[in-house]
N, C-alpha and C positions, 0 to 999 in steps of 0.2 A: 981298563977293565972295570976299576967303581963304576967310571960314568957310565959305561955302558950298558952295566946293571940299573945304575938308579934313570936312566934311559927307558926302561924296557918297564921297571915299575910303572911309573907316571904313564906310559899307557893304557899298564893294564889301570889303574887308579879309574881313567878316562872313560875308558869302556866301560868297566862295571859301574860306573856314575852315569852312564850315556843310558845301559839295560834298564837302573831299578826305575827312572822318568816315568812320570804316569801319561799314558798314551793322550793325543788331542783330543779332543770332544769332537765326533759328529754330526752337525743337526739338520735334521729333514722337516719341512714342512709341506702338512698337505689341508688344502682348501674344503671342507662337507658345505654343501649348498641343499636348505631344507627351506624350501619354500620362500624367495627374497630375505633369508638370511643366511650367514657364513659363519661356519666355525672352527676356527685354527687349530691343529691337532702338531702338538710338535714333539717327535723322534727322536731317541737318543739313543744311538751305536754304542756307546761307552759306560763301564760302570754295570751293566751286569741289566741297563733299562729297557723294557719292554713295548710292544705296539699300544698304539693310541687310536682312539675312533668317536668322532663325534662331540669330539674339546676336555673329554675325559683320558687322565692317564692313566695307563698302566702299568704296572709296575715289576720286574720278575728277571730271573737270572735264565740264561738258557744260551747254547748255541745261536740256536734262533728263538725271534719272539714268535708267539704263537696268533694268529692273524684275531684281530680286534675287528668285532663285527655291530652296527649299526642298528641300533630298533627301529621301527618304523612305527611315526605317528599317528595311533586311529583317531584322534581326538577332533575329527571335523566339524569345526563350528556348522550350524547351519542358520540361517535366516528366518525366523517365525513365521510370516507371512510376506507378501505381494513377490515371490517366486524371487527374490535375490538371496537365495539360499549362500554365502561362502562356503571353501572348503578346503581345510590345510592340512599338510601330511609332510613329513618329514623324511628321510631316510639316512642314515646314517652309512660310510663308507667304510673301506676294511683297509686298517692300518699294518703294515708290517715293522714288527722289530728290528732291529740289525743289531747282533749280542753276538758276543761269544763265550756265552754261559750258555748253560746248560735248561734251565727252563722259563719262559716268558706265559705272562696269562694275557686274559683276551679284556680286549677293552669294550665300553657300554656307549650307545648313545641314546637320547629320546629327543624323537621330532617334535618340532615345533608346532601349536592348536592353531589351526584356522579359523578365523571366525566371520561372519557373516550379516548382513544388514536384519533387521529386525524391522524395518518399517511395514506396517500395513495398508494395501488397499481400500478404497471407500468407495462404496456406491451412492446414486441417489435414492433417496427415501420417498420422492414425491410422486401422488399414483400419477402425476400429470408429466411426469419428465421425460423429455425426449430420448432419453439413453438409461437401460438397465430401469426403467421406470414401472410399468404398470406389469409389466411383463414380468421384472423379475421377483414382482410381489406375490406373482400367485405362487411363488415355491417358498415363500417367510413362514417362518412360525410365530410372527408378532404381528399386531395389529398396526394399519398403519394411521399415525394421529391425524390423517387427513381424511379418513375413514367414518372418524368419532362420530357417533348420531348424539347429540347433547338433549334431542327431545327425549330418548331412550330412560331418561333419570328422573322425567317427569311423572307420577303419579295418575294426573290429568283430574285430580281433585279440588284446584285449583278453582274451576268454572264447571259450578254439579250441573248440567243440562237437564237429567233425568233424576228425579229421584231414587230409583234403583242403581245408579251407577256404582261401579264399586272401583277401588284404585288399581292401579295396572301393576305389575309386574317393573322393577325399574332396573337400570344396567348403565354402570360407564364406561363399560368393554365393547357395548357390541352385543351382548348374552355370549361370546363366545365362548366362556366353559359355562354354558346352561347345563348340557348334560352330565357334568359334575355334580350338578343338585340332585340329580335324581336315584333312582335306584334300577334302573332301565336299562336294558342291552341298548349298544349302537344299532341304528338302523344299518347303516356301512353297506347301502345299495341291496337290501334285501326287504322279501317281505315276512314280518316276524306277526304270526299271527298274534301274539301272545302279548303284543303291543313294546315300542321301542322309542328310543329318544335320537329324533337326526338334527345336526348339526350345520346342514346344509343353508345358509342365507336364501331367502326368498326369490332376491334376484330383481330384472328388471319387471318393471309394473306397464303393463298397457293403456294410455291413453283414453281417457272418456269418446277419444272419434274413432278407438281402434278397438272396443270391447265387442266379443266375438256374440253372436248367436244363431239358433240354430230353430229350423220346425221338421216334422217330419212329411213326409209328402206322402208316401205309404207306408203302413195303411195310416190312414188321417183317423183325427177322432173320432169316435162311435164307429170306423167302418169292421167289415167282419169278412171273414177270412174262413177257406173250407180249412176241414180238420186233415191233420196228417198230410199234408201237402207243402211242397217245396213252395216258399213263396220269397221276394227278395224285398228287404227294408229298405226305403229311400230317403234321404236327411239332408235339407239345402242347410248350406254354414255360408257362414261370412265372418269377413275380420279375422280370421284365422289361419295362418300359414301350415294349411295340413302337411301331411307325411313325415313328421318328424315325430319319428318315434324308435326309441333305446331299449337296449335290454333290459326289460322288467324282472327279471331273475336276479343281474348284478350290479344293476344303474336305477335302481327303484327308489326316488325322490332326491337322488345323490348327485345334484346336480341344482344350481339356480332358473330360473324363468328365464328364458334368454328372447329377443324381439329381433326380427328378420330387419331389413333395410327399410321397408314398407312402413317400420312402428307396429307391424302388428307379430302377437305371440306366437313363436314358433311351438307346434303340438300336432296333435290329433283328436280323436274322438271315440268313442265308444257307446255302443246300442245295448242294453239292457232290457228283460222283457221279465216280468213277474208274475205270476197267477192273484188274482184277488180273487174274493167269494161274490162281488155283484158289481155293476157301476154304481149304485148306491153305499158303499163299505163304505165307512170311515175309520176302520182300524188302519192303522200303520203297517207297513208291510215288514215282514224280517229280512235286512240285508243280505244276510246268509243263504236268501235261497232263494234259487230264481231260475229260469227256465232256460233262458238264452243267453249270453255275454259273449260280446265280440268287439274286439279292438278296432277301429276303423283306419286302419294306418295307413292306407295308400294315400296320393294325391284325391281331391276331390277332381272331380272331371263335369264340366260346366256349371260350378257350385255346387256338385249333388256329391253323398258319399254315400256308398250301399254296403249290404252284407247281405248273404243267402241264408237263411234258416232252412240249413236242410233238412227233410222230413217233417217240416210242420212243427204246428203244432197241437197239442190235445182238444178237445173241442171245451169251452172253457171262457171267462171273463180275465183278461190282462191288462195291467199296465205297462207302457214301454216310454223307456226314459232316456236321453243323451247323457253324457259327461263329458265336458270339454274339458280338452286338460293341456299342459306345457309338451313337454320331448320325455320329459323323464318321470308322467303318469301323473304330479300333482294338477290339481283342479285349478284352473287359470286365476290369474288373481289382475286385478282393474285397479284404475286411481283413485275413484270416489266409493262410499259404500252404500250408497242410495242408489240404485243402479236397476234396471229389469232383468230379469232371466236371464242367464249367459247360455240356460240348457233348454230342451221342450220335454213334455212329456202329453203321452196320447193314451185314450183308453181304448179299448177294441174288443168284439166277440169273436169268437173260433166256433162256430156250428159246421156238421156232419158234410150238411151239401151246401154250406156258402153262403144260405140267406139270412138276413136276422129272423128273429122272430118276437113277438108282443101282443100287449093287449091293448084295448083302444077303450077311452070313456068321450061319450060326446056329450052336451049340451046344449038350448038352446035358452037365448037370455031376452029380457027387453029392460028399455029405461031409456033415461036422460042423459048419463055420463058413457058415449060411446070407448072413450079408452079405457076402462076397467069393465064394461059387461063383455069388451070381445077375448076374455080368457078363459071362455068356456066355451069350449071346443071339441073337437074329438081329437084324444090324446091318445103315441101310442107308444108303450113300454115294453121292456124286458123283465117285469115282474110285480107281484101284485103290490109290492112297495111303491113301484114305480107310480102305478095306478095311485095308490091312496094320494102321493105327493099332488100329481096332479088333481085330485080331489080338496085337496088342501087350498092348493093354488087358484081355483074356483070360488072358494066360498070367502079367501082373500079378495078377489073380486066383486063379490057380490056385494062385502062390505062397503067395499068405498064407491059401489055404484045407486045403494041407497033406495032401491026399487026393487018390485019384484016382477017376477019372470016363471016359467015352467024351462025346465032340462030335462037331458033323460041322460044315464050314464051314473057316474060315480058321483057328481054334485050336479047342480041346477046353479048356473051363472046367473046373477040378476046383474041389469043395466043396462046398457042399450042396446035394441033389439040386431041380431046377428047372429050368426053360424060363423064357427071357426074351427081350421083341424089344423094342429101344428104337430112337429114333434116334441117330445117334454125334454130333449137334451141339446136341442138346437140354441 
């Protein structure tokens, strides 16, 4: 009967020895992968421990844990320049607990920064270079050092030629911020009447065998022209590759000189016509004011270029004048500065019905020196000035012809015996 008591004790002893054990440990592992790296997140059933996420633990009593959730990395590197931008991001996984408590918290993770190459691209800098070269200098904001003009810094006082010479202007940039110096709106392809500072380089220069010029063919000098009547101006050019001409509104000097295949400058031309008070005037004329202006912008057509003056014009003395100019309206510019006319200009009369009219002085001379007594003639002019000049111009003759003579008219030519009628403007 003892033993089979103390039997039945030692069991229960067993049991309740077997119950109060602390239960095994369970452990879970799970792999987070954030951009070529791993981070080991490890689980535990037992003890009251909570979910895990992103190599951080958590920690909390519960039934269940409560699911551990992953941040995600915005921290993408990127690469500064030549487009090998990196870019890394992480994300973090969602760990579950296994508890049998009562409450589990949530776990944290932060992704890993990407980071990225930083190397820069390089172009060439030479305006001569085959690649990214001449081309991609016209969009720089620097000057390029192959550009530099080193005569720019000279004074040119060095060698005085002239005694009025005075020193230049000097620059080791170029002038390119000239209009910094001044006080002056931009031109910026306008025309500011009010005057402006442009910044446009001069551009290519035309060739001593490629410098343009020009005459007019109608009307020629001295001829004359009825009043109020349509009549059309004709002007031979050369050396000039006409019909290039730009918006003078919004490309007005904003642009360089530029030379066709030929070497010769690419432009156009322009006829102007002014009123003056006689062919005798030697006032200057006011820019500002003038009768006619026309752009001659088409192609010439067998060297000639024209324009219509429609309705005439007033019956009157004029002068009429060309402008050779580039594409973008400046006045053409040449290699050397000794150079002839690049323009013409012609005088002309405008009477009622078309004819000239004048007055005549003749003369008649004798003497020994025939080339100075035959300048007294019968002269004929457009006004009594005209007359006197050639009165003037007679008794200059008579001088150097040293003899005397009978004339009739405005002087008496002396010197060698002769009649002569010219015109006084020929």
């Amino acid at each position: 009967m003892f033993t089979k008591k103390a039997l039945i004790l030692a069991l229960l002893s067993i049991s309740l020895s077997a119950s109060a054990a602390p239960a095994a440990d369970c452990t879970i592992t799970q792999t987070i992968t954030a951009k070529s790296s791993a981070t080991s997140a490890v689980f535990a059933a037992g003890g009251g421990k909570g979910g895990f996420a992103g190599g951080n633990t958590g920690t909390g009593k519960g039934a269940t844990g409560n699911a551990g959730k992953g941040a995600t990395g915005n921290n993408a590197g990127k690469g500064a320049t030549g487009n090998n931008a990196g870019s890394g991001a992480a994300t973090g996984t969602t760990g579950t607990g296994n508890s049998t408590d009562t409450t589990g918290t949530t776990g944290t993770a932060t992704g890993n920064t990407g980071t990225g190459s930083t190397s820069t691209g390089t172009g060439s800098t030479s305006n001569n270079s085959g690649s990214g070269g001449a081309t991609a200098l016209q969009s720089s904001l620097s000057l390029d050092p192959s550009l530099v003009q080193s005569g720019f810094a000279q004074t040119g006082q060095s060698v005085v030629s002239d005694p009025g010479q005075v020193a230049s202007a000097t620059s080791t940039n170029n002038f390119i911020n000239f209009c910094a110096t001044t006080n002056l709106p931009l031109t910026n392809g306008t025309q500011i009447k009010t005057g402006s500072c442009n910044g446009a380089p001069m551009g290519m220069i035309a060739a001593t065998t490629a410098m343009p010029s020009a005459k007019f063919v109608f009307p020629k000098n001295l001829d004359t022209v009825q009043a109020n009547t349509n009549f059309t101006v004709q002007m031979a050019i050369q050396n000039l590759n006409t019909g290039f001409f730009v918006n003078p509104n919004t490309n007005y000097f904003a642009a360089p000189q530029a030379l066709g295949s030929n070497n010769q400058v690419n432009g156009h031309s322009h006829v102007v016509i002014e009123a003056i008070s006689s062919l005798t005037s030697t006032s200057p004329s006011d820019p500002t004011k003038f009768n006619f202006f026309k752009g001659l912008n088409n192609p010439a057509q067998n060297g000639i270029l024209t324009a219509v003056v429609a309705g005439g014009l007033p019956a009157g003395t004029y002068k009429m004048s060309s402008i050779n100019s580039a594409a973008n309206h400046q006045p053409v510019l040449v290699a050397v500065a000794q150079h002839g006319s690049l323009d013409d200009a012609v005088y002309f009369t405008v009477t009622d019905n078309g004819q000239a009219t004048g007055s005549t002085a003749t003369g008649t001379s004798t003497g020994n020196n025939a080339g100075s007594g035959a300048a007294a003639g019968t002269s004929t002019s457009d006004s009594a000035s005209a007359s006197a000049s050639a009165a003037a111009g007679a008794t200059a003759s008579a001088a150097a012809g040293k003899t005397t003579g009978k004339g009739t008219g405005a002087a008496a030519g002396k010197g060698a015996t002769g009649k002569g009628k010219r015109w006084l403007w020929e």
